[in-house]
C-alpha positions as CSV (number, residue, x, y, z in Angstrom):
1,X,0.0,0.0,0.0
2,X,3.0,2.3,0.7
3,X,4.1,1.4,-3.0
4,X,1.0,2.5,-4.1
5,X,0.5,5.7,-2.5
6,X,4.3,6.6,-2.9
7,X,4.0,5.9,-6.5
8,X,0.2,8.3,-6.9
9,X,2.1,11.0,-4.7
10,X,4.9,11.1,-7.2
11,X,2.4,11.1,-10.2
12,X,0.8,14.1,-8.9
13,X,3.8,16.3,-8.4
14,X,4.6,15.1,-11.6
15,X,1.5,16.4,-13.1
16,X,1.5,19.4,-11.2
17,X,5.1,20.2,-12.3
18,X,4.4,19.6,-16.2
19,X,1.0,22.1,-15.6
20,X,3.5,24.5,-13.6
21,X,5.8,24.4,-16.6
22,X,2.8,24.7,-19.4
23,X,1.5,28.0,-17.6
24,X,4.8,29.3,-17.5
25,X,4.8,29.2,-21.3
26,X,1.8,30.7,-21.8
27,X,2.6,34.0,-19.5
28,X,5.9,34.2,-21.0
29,X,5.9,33.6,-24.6
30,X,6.6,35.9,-26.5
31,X,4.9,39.0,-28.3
32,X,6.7,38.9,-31.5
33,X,7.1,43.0,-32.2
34,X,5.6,43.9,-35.7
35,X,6.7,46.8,-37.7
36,X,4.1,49.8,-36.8
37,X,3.8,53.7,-37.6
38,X,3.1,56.1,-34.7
39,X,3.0,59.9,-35.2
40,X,4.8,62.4,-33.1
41,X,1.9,64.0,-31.4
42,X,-1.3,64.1,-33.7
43,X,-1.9,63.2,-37.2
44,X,-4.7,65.2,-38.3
45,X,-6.8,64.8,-41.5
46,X,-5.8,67.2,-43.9
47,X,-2.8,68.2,-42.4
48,X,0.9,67.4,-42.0
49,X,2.7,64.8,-39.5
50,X,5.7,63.2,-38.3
51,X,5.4,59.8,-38.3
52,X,8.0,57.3,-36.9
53,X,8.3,53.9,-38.1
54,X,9.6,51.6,-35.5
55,X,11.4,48.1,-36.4
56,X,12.1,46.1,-33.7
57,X,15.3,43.0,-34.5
58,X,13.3,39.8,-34.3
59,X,16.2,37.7,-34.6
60,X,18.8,36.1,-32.3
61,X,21.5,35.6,-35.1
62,X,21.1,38.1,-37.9
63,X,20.5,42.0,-37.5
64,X,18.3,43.8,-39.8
65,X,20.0,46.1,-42.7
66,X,17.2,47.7,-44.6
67,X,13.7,48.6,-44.5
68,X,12.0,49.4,-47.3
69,X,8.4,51.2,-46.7
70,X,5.6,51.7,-49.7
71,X,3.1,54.4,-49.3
72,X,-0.4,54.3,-50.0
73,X,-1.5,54.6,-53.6
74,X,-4.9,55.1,-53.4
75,X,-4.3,58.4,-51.5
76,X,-1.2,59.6,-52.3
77,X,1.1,62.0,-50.3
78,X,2.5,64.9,-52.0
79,X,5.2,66.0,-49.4
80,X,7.5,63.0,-47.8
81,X,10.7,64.0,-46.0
82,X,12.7,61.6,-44.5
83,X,14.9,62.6,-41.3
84,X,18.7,61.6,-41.5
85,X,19.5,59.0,-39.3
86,X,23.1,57.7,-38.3
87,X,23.8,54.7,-39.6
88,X,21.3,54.3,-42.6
89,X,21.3,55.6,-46.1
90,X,17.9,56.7,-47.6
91,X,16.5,56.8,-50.9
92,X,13.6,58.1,-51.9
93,X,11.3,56.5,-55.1
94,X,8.8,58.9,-56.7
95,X,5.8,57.8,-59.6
96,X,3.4,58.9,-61.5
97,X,0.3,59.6,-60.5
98,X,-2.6,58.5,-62.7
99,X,-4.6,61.2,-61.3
100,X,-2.7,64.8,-60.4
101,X,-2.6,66.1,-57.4
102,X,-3.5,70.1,-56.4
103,X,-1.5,71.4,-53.4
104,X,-0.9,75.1,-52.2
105,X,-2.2,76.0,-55.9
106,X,-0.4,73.7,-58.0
107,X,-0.6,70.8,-59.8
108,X,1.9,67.6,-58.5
109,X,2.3,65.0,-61.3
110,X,4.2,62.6,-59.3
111,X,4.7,61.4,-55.4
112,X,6.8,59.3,-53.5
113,X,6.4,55.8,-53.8
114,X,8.2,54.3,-51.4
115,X,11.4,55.2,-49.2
116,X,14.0,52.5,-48.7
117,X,17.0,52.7,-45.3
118,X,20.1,50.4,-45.8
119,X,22.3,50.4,-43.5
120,X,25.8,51.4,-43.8
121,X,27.2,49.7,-40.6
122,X,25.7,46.6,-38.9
123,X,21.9,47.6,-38.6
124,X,20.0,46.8,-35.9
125,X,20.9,44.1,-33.8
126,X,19.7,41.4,-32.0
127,X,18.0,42.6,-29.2
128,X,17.7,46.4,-30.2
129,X,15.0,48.6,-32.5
130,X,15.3,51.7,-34.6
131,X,13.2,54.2,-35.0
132,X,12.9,55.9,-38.9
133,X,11.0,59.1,-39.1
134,X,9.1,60.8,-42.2
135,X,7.4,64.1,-42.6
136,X,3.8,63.4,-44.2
137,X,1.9,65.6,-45.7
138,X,-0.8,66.8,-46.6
139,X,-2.8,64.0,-45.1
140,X,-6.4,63.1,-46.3
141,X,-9.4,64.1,-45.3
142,X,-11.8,61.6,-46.9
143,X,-9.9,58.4,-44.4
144,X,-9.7,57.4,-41.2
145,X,-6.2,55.4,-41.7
146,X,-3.0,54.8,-43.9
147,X,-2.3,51.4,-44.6
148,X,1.7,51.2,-45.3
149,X,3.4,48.1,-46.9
150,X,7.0,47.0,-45.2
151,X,10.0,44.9,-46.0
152,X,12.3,44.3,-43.7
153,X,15.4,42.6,-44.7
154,X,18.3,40.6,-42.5
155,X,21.8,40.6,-43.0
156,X,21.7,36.7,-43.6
157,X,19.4,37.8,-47.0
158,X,15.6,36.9,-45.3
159,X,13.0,39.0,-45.8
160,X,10.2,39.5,-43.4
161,X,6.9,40.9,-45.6
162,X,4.5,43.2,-43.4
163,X,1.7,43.7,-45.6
164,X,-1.3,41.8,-44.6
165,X,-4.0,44.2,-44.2
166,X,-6.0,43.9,-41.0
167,X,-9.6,42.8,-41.8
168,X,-12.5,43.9,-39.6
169,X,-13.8,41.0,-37.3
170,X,-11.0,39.0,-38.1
171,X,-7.8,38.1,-35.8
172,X,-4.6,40.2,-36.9
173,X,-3.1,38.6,-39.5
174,X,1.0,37.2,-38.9
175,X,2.5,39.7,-40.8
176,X,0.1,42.9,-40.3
177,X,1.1,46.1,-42.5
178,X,2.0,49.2,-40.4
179,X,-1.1,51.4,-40.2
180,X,-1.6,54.4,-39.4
181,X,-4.8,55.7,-37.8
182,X,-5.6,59.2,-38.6
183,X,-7.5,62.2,-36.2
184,X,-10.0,64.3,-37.0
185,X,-8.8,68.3,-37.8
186,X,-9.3,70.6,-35.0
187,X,-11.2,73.5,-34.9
188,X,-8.1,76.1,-34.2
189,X,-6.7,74.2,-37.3
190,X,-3.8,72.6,-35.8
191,X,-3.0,69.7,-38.4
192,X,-0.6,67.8,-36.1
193,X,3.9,68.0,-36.6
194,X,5.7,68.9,-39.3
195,X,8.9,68.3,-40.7
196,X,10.5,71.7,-38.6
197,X,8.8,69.5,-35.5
198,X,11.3,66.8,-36.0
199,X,14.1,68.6,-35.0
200,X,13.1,69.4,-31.8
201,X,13.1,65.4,-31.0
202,X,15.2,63.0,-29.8
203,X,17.8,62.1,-32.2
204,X,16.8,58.4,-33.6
205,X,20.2,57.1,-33.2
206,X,20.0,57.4,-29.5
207,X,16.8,54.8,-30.2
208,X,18.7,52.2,-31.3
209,X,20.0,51.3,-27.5
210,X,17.7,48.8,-26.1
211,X,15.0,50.1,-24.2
212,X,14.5,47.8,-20.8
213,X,10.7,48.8,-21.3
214,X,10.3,48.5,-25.3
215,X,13.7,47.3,-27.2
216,X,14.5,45.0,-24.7
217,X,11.1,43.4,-24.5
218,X,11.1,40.6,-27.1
219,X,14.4,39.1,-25.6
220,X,13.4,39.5,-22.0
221,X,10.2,37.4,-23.1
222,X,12.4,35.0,-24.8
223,X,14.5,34.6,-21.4
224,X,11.3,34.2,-19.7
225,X,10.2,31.3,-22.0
226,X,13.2,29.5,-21.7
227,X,13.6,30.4,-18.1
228,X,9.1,28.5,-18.1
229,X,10.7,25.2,-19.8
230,X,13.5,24.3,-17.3
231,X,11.5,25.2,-14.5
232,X,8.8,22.9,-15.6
233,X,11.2,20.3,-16.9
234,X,12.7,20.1,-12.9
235,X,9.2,19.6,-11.8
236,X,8.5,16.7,-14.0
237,X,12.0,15.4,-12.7
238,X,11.3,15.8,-9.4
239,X,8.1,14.4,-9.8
240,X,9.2,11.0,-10.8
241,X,12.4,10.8,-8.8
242,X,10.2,11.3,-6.0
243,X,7.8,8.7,-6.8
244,X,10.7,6.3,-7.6
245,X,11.8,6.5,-4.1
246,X,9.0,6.2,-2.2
247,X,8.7,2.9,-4.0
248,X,11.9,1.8,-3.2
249,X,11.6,2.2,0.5
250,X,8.1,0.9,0.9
């Protein structure tokens, strides 16, 4: 009878160690980080904005060397201004617009397309995230949101697409394009930053350090995971070695 119970005592801690383990994975898995768009401050229909795209390093073995970002077509922007930031190159891809657009009085045939940062060092590392800022302008009024298209590229050649549009009712999608959500114009018509606005920021460069609340999150979570297994693994352990020797001396 000792045998017995011995053996149903070690079962349970076993149990209870392989459930302590599975909840452990659960609170710590990790968020993967997607590729978003945030403005500095507001960003007003109609008006202008600074808006930063942020790219988190999803990799433990390869950092990321270029980011390439399309812009809406179906509402084109007639002013994009990239900020300089240390570290990258930017290039800047105009097109032709099937249908013109009329700003401060004049007719724009063409708008950018798409702006593409490649680094000139070793990008963003493992465990670190940059932020790449654009001046946007002038926003429309006739939208509630900007749906951008992303590619981020690795230095070992893999390229991450972020263009799944986000269907409403549906779960986000694995890859979800950056969006950005648009406020209404005020009354005093303040239209959000602009381009001047950008100076007065933090320098992006100083973004790249980890940040132990934002940069740092998706390794910290990684940590935790692994940290979940071995834990739960020692309870299984335990668990039966337990059980084994309550056998032995009954």
């Amino acid at each position: 009878m000792k045998a017995i119970k011995g053996s149903l005592k070690g079962s349970r801690i076993a149990v209870a160690g392989a459930a302590a383990a599975s909840a452990v994975l659960v609170l710590s898995a990790p968020a993967f980080a997607h590729v978003t768009v945030q403005p500095e401050g507001q960003a007003a229909k109609g008006g202008y904005a600074v808006v930063d795209f942020k790219v988190p390093n999803e990799r433990d073995d390869a950092s990321t060397t270029k980011l390439e970002v399309s812009l809406p077509t179906d509402h084109p922007l007639a002013s994009v201004m990239p900020q300089p930031v240390d570290g990258w190159k930017v290039q800047v891809t105009k097109s032709k617009l099937a249908k013109p657009l009329t700003m401060h009085g004049r007719q724009i045939n063409e708008a950018v397309s798409k702006v593409t940062w490649t680094a000139t060092g070793k990008g963003i590392e493992p465990g670190y995230f940059q932020k790449f800022p654009l001046s946007l302008g002038q926003l429309p009024e006739d939208t509630g949101r900007l749906v951008f298209k992303a590619l981020q590229t690795y230095s070992d050649n893999e390229v991450v697409r972020w263009i799944e549009p986000q269907k409403e009712g549906q779960d986000e999608p694995e890859k979800p394009a950056p969006v950005l959500e648009l406020a209404s114009a005020s009354s005093s018509g303040h239209h959000g930053s602009t381009a001047e606005d950008a100076s007065d920021t933090t320098s992006p460069a100083k973004d790249t350090a980890a940040d132990t609340s934002s940069g740092g999150t998706d390794t910290t979570a990684r940590v935790l995971g692994v940290v979940g297994i071995a834990v739960g693994a020692a309870g299984v352990a335990y668990g039966v070695l337990a059980g084994r020797r309550r056998t032995t001396d009954a």
